[in-house]
C-alpha positions in Angstrom: -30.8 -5.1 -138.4 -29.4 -5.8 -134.7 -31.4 -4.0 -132.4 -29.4 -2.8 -128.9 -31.3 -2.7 -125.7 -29.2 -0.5 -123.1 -29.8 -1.2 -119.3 -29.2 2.7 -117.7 -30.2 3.4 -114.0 -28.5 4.5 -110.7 -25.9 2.0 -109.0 -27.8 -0.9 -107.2 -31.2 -0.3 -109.5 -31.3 -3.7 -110.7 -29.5 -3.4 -114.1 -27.4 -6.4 -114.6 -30.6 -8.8 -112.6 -32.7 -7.6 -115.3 -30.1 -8.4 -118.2 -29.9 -11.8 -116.8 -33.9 -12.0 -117.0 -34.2 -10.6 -120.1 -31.8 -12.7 -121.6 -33.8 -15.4 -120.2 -37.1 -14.1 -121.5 -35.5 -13.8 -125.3 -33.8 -17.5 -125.2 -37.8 -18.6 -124.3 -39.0 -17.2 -127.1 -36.3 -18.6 -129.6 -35.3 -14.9 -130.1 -31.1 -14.6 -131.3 -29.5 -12.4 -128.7 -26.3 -12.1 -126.9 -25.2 -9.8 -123.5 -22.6 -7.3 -123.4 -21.2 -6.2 -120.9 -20.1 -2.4 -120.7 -19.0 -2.3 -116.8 -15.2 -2.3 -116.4 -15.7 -2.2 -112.6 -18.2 -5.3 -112.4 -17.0 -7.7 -110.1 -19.3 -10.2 -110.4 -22.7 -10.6 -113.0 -25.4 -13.0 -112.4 -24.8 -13.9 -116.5 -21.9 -15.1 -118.6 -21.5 -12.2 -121.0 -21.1 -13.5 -124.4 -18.8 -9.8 -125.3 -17.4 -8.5 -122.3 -15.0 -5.4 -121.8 -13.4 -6.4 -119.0 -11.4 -9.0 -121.3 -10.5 -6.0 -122.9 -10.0 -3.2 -119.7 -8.8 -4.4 -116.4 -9.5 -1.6 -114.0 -6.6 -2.8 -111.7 -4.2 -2.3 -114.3 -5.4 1.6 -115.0 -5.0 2.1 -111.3 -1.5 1.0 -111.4 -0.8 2.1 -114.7 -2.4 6.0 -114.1 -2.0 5.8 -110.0 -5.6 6.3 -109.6 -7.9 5.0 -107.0 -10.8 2.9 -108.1 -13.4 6.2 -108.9 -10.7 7.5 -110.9 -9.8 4.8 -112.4 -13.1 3.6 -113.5 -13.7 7.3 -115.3 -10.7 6.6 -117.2 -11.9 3.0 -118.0 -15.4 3.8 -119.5 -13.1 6.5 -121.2 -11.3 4.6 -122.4 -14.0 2.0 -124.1 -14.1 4.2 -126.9 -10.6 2.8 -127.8 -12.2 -0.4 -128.2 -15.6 0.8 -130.5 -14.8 -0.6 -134.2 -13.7 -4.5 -132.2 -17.0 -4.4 -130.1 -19.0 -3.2 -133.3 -17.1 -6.1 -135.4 -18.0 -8.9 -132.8 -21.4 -8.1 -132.9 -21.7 -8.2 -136.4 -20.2 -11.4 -136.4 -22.5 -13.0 -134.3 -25.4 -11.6 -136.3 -27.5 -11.3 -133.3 -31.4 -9.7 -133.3 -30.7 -7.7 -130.3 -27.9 -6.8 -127.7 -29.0 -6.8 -124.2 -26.5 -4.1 -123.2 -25.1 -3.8 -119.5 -24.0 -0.1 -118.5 -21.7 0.6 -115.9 -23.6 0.6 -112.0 -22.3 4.1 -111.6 -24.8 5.9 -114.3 -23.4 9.4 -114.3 -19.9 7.2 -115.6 -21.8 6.3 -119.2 -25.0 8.6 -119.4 -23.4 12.2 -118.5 -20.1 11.9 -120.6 -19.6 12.3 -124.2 -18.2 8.3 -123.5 -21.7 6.9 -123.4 -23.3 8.9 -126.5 -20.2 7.9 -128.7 -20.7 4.5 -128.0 -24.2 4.5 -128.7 -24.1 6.0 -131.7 -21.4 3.9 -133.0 -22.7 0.1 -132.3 -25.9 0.8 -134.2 -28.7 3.2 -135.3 -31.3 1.0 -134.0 -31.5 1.4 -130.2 -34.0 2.0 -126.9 -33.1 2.8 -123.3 -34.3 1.3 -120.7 -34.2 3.3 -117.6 -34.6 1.5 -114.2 -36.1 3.2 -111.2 -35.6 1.2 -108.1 -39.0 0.7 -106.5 -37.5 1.9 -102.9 -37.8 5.4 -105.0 -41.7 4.6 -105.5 -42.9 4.8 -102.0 -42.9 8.7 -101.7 -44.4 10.9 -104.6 -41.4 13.3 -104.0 -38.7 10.4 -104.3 -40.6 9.2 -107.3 -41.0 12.8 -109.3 -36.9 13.0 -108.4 -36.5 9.4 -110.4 -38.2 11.2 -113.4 -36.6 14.1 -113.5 -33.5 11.8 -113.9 -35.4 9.4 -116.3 -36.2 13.1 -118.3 -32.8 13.9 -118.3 -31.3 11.0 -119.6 -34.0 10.6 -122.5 -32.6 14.1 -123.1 -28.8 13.3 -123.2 -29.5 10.1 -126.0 -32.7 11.2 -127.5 -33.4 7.5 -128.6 -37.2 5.5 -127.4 -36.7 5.1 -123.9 -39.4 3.0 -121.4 -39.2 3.8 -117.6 -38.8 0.2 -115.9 -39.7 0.1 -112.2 -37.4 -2.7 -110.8 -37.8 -4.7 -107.7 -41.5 -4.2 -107.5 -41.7 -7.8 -105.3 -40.3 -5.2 -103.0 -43.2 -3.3 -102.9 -46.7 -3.7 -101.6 -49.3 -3.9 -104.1 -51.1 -1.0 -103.1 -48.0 1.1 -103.5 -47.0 -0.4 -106.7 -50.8 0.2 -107.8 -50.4 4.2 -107.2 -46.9 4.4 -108.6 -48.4 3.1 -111.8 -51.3 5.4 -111.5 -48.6 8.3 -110.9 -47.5 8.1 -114.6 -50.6 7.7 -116.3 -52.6 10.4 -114.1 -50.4 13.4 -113.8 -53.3 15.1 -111.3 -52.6 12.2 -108.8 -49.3 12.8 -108.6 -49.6 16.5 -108.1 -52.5 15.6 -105.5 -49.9 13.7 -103.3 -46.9 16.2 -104.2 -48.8 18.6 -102.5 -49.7 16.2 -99.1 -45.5 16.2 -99.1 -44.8 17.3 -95.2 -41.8 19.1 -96.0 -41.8 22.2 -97.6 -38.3 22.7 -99.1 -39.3 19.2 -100.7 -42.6 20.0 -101.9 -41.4 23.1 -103.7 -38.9 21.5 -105.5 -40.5 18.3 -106.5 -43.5 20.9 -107.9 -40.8 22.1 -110.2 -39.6 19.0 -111.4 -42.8 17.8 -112.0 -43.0 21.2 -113.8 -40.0 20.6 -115.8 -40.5 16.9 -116.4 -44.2 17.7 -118.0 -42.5 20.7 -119.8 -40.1 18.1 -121.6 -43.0 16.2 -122.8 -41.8 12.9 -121.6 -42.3 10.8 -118.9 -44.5 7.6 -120.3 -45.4 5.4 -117.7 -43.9 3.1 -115.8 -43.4 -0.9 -116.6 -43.5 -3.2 -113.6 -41.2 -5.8 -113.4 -39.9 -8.1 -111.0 -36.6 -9.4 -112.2 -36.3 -12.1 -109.4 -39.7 -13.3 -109.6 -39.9 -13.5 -113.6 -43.2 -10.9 -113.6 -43.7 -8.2 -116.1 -40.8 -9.4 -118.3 -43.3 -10.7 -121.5 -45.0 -7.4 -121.1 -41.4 -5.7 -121.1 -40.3 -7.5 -124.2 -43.2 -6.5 -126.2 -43.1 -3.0 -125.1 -39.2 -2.7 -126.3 -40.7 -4.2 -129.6 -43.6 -1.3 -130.1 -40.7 1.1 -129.2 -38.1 -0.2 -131.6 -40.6 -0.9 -134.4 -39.7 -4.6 -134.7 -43.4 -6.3 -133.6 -44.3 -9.5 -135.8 -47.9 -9.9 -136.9 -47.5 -13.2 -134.8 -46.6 -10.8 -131.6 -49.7 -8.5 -132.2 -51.4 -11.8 -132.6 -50.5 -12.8 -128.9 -50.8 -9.6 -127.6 -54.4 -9.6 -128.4 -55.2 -12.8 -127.2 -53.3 -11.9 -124.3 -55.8 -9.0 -123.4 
């Protein structure tokens, strides 16, 4: 059964780096995958998509063709993927592929907040994870970071498939902020702790109640470090989407424990 892998996150989070990477991570490993590209606006992609729906949607043509701008005309683009649902499903098939690294649009609130984005979900394939990336500029203040989970929460909510919380561009962070933003997930009383040193009030308050809202949920998980760039965290990523997806080889569980 193919197994798709969707990249979600806000717009400059690292989503199409980390395609690239992981693509790279699965070819090392002998592991049959392709990319798919499902960003109509994407103007250039670090990666040669091996489906990709601009071949199939050309956002200058909807402007012309609907007189919209280009934030108009990319809603009607990613609305108009679903046109396009039973050929992408058919090419994948055809390929016969173990997992689809799949590339969402860079505006998030395009795929994840529509009904666009669930329908296409739930028509490639049953078998699915999210991957949510939270950009490690959103890791330095406990505040920021709480607002980053609230939105990771919210999406889990909207897809209700196994989702892991990737913090991206952690070569951008120093390692003794990248050390407490991983203790942040797995200690929820250090994150409180530095909620409440937040200066402003207004900001305090309301980063209490997502906190309050995100623990309510029952989901957060923590966080997995990667550096998409630098090739770090990216075997540790792979195996992780494996335990979530329920596709781990005794020869995996093998490695892992040699590995620790």
């Amino acid at each position: 059964m193919t197994n798709f892998i969707y990249l979600l996150g806000p717009a400059g989070c690292g989503k199409s780096t980390l395609a690239d990477a992981l693509a790279t991570q699965l070819s090392a490993q002998e592991v049959n995958h392709l990319v798919m590209n499902l960003d109509p606006g994407a103007e250039w992609l670090p990666y040669t998509p091996e489906i990709d729906i601009r071949t199939r949607i050309s956002l200058q043509e909807v402007m012309r063709t609907y007189r919209l701008g280009p934030n108009g005309a990319l809603v009607v683009s990613v609305d108009l993927m679903v046109d396009h649902l039973q050929e992408l499903r058919e090419l994948v098939k055809a390929r016969g592929v173990d997992y689809v690294l799949v590339d969402t649009p860079g505006q998030m609130e395009l795929f994840a907040f529509r009904e666009t984005g669930v329908r296409i979900v739930r028509g490639l394939g049953e078998r699915a994870a999210i991957l949510f990336l939270m950009d490690s500029f959103f890791a330095r203040r406990a505040s920021d970071f709480t607002s980053m989970l609230m939105l990771a929460t919210s999406v889990y909510a909207r897809f209700a498939l196994p989702q892991l919380n990737v913090l991206s561009k952690v070569d951008m962070l120093e390692p003794e902020l990248l050390e407490r933003a991983v203790r942040w997930t797995d200690d929820y009383d250090a994150l409180v702790d530095d909620l409440l040193l937040e200066a402003h009030e207004l900001k305090r308050e309301v980063s209490m109640g997502f906190f309050e809202a995100v623990r309510g949920a029952g989901f957060a998980g923590r966080v997995h470090p990667v550096s998409a760039l630098k090739n770090e965290g990216m075997l540790e990523l792979f195996a992780a989407i494996q335990r979530a997806l329920g596709t781990e080889t005794e020869l995996d569980l093998q490695r892992e424990e040699e590995q620790y």
